[in-house]
Backbone bond lengths (Angstrom), bond angles and torsions (degrees), N, CA, C in turn:
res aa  C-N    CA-C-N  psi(-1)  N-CA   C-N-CA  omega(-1)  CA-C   N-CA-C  phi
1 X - - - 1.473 - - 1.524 110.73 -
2 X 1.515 129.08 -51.49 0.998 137.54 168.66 1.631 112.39 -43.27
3 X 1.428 115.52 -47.23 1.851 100.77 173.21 1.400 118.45 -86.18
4 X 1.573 114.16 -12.25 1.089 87.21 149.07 1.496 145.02 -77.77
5 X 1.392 107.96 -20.60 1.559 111.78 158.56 1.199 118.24 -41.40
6 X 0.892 111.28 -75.67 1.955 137.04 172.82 2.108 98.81 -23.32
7 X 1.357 113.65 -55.19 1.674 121.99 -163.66 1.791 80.82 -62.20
8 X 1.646 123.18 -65.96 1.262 127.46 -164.46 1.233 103.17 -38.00
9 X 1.599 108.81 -64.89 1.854 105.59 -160.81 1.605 121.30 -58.45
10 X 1.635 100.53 -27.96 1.355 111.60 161.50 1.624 130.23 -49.09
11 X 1.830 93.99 -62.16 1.600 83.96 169.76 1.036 142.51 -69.57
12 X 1.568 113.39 -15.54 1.563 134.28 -176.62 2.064 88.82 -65.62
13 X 1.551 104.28 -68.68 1.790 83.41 160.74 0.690 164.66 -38.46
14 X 1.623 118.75 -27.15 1.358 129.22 157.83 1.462 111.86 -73.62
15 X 1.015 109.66 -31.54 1.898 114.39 -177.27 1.469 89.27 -62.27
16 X 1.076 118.15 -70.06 1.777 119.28 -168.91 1.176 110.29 -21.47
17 X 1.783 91.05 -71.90 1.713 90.65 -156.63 2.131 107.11 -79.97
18 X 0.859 119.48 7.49 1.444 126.72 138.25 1.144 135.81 -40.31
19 X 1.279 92.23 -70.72 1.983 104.83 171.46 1.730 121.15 -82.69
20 X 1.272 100.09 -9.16 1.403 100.34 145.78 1.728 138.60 -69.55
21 X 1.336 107.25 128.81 1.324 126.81 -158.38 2.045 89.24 -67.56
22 X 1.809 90.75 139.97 2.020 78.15 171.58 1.928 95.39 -104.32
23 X 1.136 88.02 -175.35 1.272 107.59 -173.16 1.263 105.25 -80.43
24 X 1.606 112.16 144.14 1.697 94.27 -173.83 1.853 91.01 -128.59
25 X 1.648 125.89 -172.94 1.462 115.28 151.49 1.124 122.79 -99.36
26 X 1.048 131.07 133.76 1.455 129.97 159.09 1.548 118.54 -31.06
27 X 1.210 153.92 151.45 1.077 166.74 100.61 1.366 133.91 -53.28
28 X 1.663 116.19 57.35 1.449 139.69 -166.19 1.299 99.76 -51.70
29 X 1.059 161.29 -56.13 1.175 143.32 133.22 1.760 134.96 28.93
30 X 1.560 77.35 -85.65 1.359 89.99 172.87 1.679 115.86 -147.48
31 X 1.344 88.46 65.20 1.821 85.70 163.75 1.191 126.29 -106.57
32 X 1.357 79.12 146.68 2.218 112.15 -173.48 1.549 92.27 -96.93
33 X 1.527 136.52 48.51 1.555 100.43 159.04 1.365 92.05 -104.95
34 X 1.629 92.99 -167.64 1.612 89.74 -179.91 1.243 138.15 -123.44
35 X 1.279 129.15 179.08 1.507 132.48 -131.83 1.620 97.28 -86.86
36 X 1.496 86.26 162.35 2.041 96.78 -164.34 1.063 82.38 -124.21
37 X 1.572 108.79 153.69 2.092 107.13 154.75 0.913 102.56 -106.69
38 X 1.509 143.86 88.94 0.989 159.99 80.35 1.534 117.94 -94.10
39 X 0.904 126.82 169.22 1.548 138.74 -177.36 1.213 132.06 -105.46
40 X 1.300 92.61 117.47 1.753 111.71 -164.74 1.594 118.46 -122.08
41 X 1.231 135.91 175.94 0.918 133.12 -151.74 1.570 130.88 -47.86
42 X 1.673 97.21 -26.60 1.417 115.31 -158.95 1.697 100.87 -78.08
43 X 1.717 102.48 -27.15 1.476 96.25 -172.58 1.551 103.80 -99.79
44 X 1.127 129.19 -8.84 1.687 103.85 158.07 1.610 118.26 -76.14
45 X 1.580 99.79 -21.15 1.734 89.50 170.70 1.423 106.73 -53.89
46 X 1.775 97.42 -76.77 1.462 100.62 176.69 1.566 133.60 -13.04
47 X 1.871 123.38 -51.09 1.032 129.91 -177.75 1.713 99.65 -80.16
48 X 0.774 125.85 -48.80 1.656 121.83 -170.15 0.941 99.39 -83.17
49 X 1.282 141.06 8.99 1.831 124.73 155.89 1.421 99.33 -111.32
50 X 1.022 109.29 1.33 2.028 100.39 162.85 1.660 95.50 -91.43
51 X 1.335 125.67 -48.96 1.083 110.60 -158.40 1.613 115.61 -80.85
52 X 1.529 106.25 -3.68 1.547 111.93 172.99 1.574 103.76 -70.38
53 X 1.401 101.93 -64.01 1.414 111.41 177.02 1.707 125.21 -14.40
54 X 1.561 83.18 -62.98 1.822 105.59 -178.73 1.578 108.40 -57.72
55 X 1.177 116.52 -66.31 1.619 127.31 168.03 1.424 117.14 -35.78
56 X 0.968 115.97 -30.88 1.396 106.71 -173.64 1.842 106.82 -103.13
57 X 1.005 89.59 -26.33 2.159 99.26 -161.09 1.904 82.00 -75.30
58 X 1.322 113.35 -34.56 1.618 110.17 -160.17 1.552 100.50 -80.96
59 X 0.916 133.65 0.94 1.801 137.09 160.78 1.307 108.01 63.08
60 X 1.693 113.44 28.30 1.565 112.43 175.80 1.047 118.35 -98.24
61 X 1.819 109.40 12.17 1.827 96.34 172.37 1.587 98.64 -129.36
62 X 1.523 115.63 26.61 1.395 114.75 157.71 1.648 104.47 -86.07
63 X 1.693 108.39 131.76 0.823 131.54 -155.60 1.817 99.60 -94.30
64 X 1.552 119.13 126.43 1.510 122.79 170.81 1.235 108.08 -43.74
65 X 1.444 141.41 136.78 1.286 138.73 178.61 1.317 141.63 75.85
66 X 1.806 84.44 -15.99 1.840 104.90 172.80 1.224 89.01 90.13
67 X 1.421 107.64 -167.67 1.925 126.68 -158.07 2.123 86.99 70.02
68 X 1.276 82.67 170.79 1.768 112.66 177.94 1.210 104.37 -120.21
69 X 1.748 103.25 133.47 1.535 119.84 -171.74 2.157 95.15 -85.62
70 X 1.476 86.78 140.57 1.606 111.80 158.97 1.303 107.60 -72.41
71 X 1.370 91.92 137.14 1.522 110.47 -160.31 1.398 107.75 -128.06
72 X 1.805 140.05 133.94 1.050 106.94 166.89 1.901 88.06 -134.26
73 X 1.653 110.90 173.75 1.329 104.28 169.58 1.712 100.36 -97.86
74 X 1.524 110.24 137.69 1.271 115.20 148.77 1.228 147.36 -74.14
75 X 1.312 128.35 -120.56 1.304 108.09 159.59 1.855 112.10 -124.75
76 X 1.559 89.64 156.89 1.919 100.21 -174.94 1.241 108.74 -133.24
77 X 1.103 92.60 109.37 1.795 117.65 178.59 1.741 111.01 -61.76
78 X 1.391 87.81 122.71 1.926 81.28 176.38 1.622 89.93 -114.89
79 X 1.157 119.76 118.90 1.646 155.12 153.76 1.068 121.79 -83.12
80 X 1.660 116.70 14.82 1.335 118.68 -178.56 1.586 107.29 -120.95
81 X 1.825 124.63 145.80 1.347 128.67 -159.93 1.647 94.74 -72.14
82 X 1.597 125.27 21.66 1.382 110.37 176.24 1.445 103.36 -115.55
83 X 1.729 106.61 142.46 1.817 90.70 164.52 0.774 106.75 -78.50
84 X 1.503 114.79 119.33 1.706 120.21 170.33 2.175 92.19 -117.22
85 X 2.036 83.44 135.78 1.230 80.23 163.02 1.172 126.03 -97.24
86 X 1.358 131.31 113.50 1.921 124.60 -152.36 1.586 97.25 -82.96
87 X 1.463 133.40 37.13 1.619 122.72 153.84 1.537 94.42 -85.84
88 X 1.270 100.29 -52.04 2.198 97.44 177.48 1.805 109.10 -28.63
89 X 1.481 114.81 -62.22 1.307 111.12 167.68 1.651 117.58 -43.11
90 X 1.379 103.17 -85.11 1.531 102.57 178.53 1.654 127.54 -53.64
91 X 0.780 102.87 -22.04 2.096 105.89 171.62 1.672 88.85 -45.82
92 X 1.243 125.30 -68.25 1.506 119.08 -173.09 1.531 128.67 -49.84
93 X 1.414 85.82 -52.68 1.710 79.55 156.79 1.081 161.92 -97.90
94 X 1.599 90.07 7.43 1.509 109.32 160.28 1.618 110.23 -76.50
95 X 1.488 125.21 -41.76 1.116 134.42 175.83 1.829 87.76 -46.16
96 X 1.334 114.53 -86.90 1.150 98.80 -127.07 1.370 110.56 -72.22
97 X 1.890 116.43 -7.24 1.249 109.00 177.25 1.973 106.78 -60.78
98 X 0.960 133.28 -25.96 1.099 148.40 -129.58 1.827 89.78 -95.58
99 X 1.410 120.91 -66.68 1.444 119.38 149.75 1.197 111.49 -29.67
100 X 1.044 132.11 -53.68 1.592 122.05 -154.37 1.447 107.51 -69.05
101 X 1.617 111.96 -2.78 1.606 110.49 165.69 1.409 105.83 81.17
102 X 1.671 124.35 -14.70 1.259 125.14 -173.79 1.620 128.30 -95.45
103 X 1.352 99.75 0.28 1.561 107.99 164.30 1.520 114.53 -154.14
104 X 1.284 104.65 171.73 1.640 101.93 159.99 1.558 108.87 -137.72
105 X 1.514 85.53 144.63 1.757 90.07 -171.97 1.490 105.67 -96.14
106 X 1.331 110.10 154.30 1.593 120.43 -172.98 1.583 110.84 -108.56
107 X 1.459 121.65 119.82 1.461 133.88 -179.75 2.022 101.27 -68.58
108 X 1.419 115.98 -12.90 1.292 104.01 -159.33 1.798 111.49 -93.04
109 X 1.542 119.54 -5.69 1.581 120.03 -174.36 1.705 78.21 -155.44
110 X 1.496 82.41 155.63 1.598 111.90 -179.39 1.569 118.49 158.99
111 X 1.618 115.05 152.14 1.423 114.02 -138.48 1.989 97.38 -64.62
112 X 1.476 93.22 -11.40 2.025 96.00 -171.11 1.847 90.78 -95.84
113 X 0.994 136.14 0.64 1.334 144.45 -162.63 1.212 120.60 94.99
114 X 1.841 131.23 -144.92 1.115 120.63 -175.47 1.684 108.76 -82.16
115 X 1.411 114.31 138.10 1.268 134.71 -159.61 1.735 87.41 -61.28
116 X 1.496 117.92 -31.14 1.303 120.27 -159.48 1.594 115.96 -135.81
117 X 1.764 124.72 74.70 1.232 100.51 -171.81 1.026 142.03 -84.28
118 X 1.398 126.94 33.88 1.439 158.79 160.29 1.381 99.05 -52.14
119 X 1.233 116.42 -42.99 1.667 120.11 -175.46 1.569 118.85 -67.34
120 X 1.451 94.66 -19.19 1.959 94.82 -168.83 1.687 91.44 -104.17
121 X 1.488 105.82 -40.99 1.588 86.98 177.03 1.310 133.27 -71.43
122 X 1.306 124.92 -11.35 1.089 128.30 170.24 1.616 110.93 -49.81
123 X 1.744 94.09 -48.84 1.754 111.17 176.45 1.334 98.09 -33.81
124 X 1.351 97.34 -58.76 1.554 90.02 -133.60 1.943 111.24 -85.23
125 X 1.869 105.10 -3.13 1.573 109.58 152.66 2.002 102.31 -54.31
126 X 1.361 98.32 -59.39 1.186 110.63 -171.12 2.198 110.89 -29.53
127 X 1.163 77.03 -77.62 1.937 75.87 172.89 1.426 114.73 -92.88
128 X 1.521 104.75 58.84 1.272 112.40 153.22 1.252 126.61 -129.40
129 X 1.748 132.37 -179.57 1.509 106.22 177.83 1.873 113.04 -76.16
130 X 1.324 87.11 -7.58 1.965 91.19 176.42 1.369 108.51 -69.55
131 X 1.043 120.41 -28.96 2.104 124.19 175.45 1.624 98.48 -55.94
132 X 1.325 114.04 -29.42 2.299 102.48 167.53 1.358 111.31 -52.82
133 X 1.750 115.25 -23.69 1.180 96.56 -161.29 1.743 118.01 -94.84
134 X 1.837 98.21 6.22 1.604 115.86 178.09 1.023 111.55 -95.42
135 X 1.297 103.81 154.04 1.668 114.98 179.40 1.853 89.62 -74.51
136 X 1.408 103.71 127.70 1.574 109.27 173.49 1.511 135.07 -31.82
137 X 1.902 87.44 -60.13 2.079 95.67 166.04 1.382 117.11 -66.27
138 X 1.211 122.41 -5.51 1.371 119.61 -165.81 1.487 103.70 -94.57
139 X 1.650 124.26 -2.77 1.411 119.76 -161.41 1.752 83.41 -111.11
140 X 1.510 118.38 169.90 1.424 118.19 176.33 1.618 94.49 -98.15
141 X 1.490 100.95 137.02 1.436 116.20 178.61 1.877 113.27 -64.08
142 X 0.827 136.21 167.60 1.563 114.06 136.75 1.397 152.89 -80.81
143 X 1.556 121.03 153.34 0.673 117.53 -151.63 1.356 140.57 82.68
144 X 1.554 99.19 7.56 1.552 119.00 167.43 1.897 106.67 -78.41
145 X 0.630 129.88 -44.94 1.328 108.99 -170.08 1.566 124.18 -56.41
146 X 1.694 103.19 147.36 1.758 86.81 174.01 1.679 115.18 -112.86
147 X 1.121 93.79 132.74 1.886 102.56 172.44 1.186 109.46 -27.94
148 X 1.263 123.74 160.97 1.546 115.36 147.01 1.371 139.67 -127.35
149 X 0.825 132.24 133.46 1.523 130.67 -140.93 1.622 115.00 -87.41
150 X 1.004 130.24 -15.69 1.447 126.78 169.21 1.705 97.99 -133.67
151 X 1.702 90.33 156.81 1.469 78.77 161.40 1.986 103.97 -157.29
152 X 1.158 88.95 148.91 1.510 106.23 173.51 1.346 120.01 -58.34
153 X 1.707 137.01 123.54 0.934 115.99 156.83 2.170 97.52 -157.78
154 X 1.399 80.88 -169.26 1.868 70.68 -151.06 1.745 103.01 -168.56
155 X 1.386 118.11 -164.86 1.630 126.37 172.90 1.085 108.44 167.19
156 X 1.531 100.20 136.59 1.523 119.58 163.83 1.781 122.90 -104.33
157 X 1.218 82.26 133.45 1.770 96.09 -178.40 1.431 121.12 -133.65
158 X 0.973 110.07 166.22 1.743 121.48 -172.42 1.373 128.08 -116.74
159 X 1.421 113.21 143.63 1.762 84.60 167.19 1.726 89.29 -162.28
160 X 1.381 89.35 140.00 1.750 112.89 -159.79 1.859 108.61 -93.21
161 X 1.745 110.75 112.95 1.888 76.61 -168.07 1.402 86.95 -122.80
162 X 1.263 122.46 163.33 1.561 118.60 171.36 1.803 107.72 -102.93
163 X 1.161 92.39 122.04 1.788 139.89 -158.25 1.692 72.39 -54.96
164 X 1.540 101.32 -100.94 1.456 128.92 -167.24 1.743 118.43 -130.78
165 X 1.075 107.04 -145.46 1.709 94.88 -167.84 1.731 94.28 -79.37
166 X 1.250 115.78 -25.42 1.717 96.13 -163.67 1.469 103.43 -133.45
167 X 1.633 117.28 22.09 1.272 113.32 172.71 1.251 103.25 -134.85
168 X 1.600 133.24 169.40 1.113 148.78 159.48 1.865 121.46 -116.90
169 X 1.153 109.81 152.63 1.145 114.08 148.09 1.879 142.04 -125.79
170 X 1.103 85.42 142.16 2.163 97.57 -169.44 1.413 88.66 -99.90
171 X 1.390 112.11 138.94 1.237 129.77 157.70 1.537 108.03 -129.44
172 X 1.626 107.44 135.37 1.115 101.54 -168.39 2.076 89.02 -127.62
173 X 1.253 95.86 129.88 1.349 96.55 166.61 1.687 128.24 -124.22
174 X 1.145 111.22 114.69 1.677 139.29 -169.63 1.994 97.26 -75.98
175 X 1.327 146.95 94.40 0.927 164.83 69.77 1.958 136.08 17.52
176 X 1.152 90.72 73.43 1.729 90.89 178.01 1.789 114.68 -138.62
177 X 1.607 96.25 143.47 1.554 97.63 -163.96 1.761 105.82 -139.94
178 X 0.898 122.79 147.43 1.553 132.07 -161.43 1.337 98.95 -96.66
179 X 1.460 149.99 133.15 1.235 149.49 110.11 1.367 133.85 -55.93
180 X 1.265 133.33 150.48 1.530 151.67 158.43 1.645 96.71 -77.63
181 X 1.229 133.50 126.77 1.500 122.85 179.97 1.440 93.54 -86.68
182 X 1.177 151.17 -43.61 1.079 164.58 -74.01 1.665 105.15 -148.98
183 X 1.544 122.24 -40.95 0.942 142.83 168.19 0.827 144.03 -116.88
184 X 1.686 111.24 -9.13 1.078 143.84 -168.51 2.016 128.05 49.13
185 X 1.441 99.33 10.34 1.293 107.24 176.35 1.613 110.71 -79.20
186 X 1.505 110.12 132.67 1.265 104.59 158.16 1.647 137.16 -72.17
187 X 1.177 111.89 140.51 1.458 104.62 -169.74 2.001 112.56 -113.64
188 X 1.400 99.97 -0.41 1.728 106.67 167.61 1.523 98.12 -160.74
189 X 1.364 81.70 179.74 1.630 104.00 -170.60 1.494 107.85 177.95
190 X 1.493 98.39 118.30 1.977 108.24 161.36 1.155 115.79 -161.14
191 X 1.574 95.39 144.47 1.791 126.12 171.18 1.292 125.41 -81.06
192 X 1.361 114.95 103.31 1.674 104.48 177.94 1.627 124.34 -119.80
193 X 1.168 104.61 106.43 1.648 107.72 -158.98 1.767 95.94 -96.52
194 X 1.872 94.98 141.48 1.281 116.53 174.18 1.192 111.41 -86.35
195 X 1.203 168.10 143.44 1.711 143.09 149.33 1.739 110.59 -117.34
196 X 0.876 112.10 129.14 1.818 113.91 -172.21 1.659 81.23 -124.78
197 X 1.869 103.89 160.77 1.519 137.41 153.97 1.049 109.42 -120.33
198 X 1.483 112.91 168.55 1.508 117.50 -167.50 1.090 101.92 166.27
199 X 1.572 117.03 154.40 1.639 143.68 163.04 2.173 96.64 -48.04
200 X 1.558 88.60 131.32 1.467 96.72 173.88 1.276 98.85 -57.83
201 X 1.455 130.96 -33.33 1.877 116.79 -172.80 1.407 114.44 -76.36
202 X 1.209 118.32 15.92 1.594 131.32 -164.64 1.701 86.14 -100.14
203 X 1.290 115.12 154.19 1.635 119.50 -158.36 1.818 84.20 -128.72
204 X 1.423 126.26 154.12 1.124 118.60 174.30 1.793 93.55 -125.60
205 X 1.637 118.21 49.54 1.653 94.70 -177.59 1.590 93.37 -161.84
């Protein structure tokens, strides 16, 4: 009686892990699975390749006289019930503004602080008694850093509506706008709304 227990619990295991789904890869590219209400990879591409698009076609970060404008990101409000970390958004468009040959972005200010704090500590070997122990040219002097002259900043927010009796809708709207630091005039601005449906038991967070 006992092996036969033992044969059961076995096959009931093998059945399991059978009908268990395997892991497959995504094909970011081009994937066909299907859509979540919450927000996943496909729709920050989606939004940051509209908003590259716009930025660049609108000729507000070609610079009078030529040279490439300093660029930094500010800050981007996420107003949405997901933690989203909004560098995932901007990594893209900092990348791709960055190709486009039409700016350069600065690691030293940004709305989370310096993008890079390698830059302040160096400083701060620098005016310390540990800076005796550097070769002089090898430390950054002051007054090397450069400002940067516009800067990115933006927010995403949500808003939850009920569709009909057994669906909902999420709208998610992606928000980013360019400043002049300098003058403080803005020189762009765009809205890029996601909209998903779905079963009210569908969670958007």
């Amino acid at each position: 009686m006992k092996t036969r227990t033992i044969e059961i619990i076995a096959l009931i295991s093998i059945l399991l892990t059978g009908c268990a789904q395997k892991t497959v890869n995504i094909d970011v590219v081009n994937d066909e699975g299907k859509a979540v209400m919450a927000l996943d990879y496909r729709d920050f591409d989606q939004a940051a390749s509209g908003m590259i698009q716009s930025m660049l076609g609108s000729g507000a970060l070609k610079k009078p006289g030529g040279g490439r404008y300093v660029v930094t990101t500010g800050r981007i409000v996420n107003d949405t019930m997901q933690r989203i970390d909004t560098d995932q958004l901007m990594a893209k468009v900092e990348e791709e503004l960055m190709n486009s040959g039409q700016v350069v972005m600065t690691s030293a200010v940004g709305g989370k602080g310096a993008g890079d704090k390698m830059i302040y500590e160096v400083r701060d070997i620098r005016d310390s008694a540990v800076g005796d122990e550097f070769k002089k040219d090898t430390i950054p002097a002051k007054r090397q850093l450069i400002a940067p002259e516009l800067s990115i900043s933006g927010k995403i927010f949500q808003r939850n509506i009920r569709y009909d009796k057994n669906r909902q809708q999420v709208e998610y709207y992606f928000q980013l706008k360019i400043t002049d630091l300098t003058t403080g005039l803005r020189f762009w601005q765009k809205e890029t709304i996601i909209g998903k449906r779905g079963s009210n038991k569908s969670v958007s967070w």
